[in-house]
C-alpha positions as CSV (number, residue, x, y, z in Angstrom):
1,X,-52.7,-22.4,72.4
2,X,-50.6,-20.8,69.6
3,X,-51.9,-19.3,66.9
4,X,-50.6,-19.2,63.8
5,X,-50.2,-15.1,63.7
6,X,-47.1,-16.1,66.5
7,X,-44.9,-18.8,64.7
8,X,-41.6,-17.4,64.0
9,X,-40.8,-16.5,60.5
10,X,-39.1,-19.7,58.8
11,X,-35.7,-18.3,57.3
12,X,-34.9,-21.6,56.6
13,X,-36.9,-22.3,53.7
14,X,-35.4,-24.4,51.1
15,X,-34.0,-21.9,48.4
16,X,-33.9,-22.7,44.6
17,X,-31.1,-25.0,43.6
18,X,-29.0,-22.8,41.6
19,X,-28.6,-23.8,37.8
20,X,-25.3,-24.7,36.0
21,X,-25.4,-21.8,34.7
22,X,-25.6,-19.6,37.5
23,X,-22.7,-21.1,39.5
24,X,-19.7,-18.8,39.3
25,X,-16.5,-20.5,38.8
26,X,-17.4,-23.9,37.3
27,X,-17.0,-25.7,34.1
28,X,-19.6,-25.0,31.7
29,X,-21.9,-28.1,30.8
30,X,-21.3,-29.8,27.7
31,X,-24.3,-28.7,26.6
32,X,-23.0,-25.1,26.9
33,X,-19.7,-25.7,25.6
34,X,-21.6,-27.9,22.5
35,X,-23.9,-24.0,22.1
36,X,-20.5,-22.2,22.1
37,X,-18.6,-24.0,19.6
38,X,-21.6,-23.9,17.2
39,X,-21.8,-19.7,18.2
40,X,-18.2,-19.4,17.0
41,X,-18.4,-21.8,14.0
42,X,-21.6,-19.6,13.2
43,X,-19.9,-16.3,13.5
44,X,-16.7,-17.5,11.8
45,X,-19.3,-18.5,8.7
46,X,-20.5,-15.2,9.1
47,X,-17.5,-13.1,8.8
48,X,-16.2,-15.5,5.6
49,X,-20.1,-15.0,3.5
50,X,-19.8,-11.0,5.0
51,X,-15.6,-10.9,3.1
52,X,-17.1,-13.1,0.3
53,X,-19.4,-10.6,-0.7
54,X,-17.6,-7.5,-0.1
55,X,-15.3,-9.3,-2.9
56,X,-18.1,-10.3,-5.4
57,X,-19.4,-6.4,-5.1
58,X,-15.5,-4.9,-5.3
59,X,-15.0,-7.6,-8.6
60,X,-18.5,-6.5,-10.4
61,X,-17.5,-2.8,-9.5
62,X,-14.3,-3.3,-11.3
63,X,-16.1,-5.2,-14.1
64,X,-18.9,-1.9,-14.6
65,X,-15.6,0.4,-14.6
66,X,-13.9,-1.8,-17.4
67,X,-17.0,-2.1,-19.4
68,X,-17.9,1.6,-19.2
69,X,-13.7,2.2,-20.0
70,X,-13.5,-0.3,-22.8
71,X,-16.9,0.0,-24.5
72,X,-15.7,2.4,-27.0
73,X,-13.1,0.2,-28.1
74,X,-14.6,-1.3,-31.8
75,X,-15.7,2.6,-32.4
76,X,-11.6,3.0,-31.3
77,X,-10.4,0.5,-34.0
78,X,-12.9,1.9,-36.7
79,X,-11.3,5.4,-36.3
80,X,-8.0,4.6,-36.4
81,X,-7.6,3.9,-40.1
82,X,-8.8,7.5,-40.1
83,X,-5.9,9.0,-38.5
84,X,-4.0,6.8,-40.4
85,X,-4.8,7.8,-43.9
86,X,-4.8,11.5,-42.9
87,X,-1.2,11.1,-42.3
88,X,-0.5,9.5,-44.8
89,X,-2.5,12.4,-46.7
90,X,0.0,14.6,-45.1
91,X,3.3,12.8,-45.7
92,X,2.9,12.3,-49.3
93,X,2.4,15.9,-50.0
94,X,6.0,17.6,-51.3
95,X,7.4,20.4,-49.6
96,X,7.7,22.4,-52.3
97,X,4.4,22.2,-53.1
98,X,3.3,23.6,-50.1
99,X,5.7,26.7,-50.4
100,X,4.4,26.9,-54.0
101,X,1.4,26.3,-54.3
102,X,-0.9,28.5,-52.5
103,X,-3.9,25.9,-52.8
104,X,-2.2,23.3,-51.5
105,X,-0.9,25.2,-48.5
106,X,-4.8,25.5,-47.8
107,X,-5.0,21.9,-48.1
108,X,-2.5,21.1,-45.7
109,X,-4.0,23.1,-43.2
110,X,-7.1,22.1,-43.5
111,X,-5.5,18.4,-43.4
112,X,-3.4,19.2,-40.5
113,X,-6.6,20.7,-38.8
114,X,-8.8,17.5,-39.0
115,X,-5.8,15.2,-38.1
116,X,-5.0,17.0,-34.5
117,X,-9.1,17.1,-33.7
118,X,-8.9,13.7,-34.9
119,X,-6.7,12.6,-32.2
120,X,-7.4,15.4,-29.6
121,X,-11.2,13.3,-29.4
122,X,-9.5,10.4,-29.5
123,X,-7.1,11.1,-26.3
124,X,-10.3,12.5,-24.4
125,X,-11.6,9.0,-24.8
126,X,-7.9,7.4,-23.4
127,X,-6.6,6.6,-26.9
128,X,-3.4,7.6,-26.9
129,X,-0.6,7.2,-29.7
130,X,2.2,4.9,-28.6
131,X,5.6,6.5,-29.1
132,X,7.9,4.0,-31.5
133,X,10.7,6.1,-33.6
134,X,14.1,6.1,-31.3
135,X,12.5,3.8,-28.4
136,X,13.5,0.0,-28.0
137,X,11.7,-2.6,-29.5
138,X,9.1,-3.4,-27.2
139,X,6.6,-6.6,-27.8
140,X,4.3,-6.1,-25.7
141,X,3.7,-2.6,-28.1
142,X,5.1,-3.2,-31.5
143,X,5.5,-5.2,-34.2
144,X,8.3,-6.0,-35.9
145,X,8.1,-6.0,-39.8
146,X,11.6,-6.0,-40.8
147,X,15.1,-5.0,-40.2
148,X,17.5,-2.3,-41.6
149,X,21.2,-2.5,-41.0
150,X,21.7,0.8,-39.2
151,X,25.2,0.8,-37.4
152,X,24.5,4.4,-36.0
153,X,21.4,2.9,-34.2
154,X,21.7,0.2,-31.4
155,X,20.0,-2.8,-32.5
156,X,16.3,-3.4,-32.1
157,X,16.1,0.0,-32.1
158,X,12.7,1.6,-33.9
159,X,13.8,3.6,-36.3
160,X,10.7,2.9,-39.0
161,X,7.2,3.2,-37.8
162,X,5.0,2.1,-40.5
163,X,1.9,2.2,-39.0
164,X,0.8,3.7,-35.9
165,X,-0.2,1.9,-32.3
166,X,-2.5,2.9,-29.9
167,X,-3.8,2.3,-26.7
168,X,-6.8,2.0,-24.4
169,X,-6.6,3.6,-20.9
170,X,-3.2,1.9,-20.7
171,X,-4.3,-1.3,-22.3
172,X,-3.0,-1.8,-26.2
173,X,-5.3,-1.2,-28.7
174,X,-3.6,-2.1,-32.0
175,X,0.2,-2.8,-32.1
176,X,2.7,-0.2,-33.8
177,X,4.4,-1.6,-37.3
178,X,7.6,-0.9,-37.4
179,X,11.6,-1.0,-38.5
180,X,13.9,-1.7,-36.1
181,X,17.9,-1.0,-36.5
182,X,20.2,-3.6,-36.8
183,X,24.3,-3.9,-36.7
184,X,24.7,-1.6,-34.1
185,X,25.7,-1.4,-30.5
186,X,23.3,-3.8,-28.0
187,X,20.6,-2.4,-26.7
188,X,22.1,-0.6,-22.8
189,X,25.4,-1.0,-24.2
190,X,27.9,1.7,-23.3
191,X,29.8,4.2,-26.5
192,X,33.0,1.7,-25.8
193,X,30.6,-1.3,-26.1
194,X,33.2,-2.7,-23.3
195,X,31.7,-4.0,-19.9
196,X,32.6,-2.8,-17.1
197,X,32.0,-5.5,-14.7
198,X,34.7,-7.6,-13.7
């Protein structure tokens, strides 16, 4: 009689059927390639909501920066009439009087004084002058109050400023007034006024 201690080892056992999954080589299931299209379609959702918000956080950055540039603007427009009518303080004085009068000399000076910390604050705050007198007439800066027939000037040239512009960090603050020539040479036209293109 055999006893059990004696029977051979059985090798051949059944083994586990091997899963979809684990079979090297095949087509995935549907149900695997159902799970990878939704993986992608997830990541893809993903990276779009990850870019959206990186642009939402870049805009309000830019927004803070604008505000925190541009906040001083109404104070900006308030002061300007200040510069303005220390100018005009100054260009209404006569030479003469200057030369002549010692009191007035002090004036000046004291005049002068104000007007350059005036603006020197002003220009640490990114409000600078625009430059008008001898430049072209430029819209997008001045404004155009009248005309004077000028035939040593090329037309639409600025050779009255009236009132002064300014800008903001670049961006216009109040517009320039001026007088622009008119009669002359167009604007880029040579001395000869003839074109040189055939």
């Amino acid at each position: 009689m055999t006893e059990a201690n004696d029977l051979p080892a059985d090798d051949t056992a059944p083994a586990a059927e091997p899963g979809p999954e684990t079979a090297p080589g095949s087509e995935p299931s549907p149900r695997e390639a159902e799970l990878q299209a939704e993986l992608t379609a997830a990541n893809e959702k993903l990276l779009r909501a990850m870019a959206e918000t990186e642009n939402v956080r870049r805009r309000l950055e830019q927004a803070a920066e604008d505000r925190g540039k541009y906040a001083v603007s109404a104070f900006a427009k308030d002061m300007l009439p200040v510069a303005d009518n220390l100018r005009r303080a100054l260009d209404n004085i006569p030479a003469d009087a200057k030369e002549s009068d010692p009191l007035a000399a002090k004036l000046v000076e004291g005049v002068e004084l104000t007007e350059r910390a005036l603006l020197s604050a002003l220009e640490r705050h990114g409000i600078k002058k625009v430059d008008s007198l001898g430049q072209v007439l430029n819209p997008h800066l001045h404004q155009a109050m009248m005309e004077v027939e000028d035939p040593s000037h090329a037309s639409g040239t600025i050779i009255v400023e009236m009132q002064a512009g300014y800008t903001l960090h670049g961006r216009l603050l109040r517009e320039a007034m001026v007088g622009v020539a008119k009669g002359g040479p167009k604007p880029g036209q040579g001395d000869s006024g003839v074109d040189t293109q055939a």
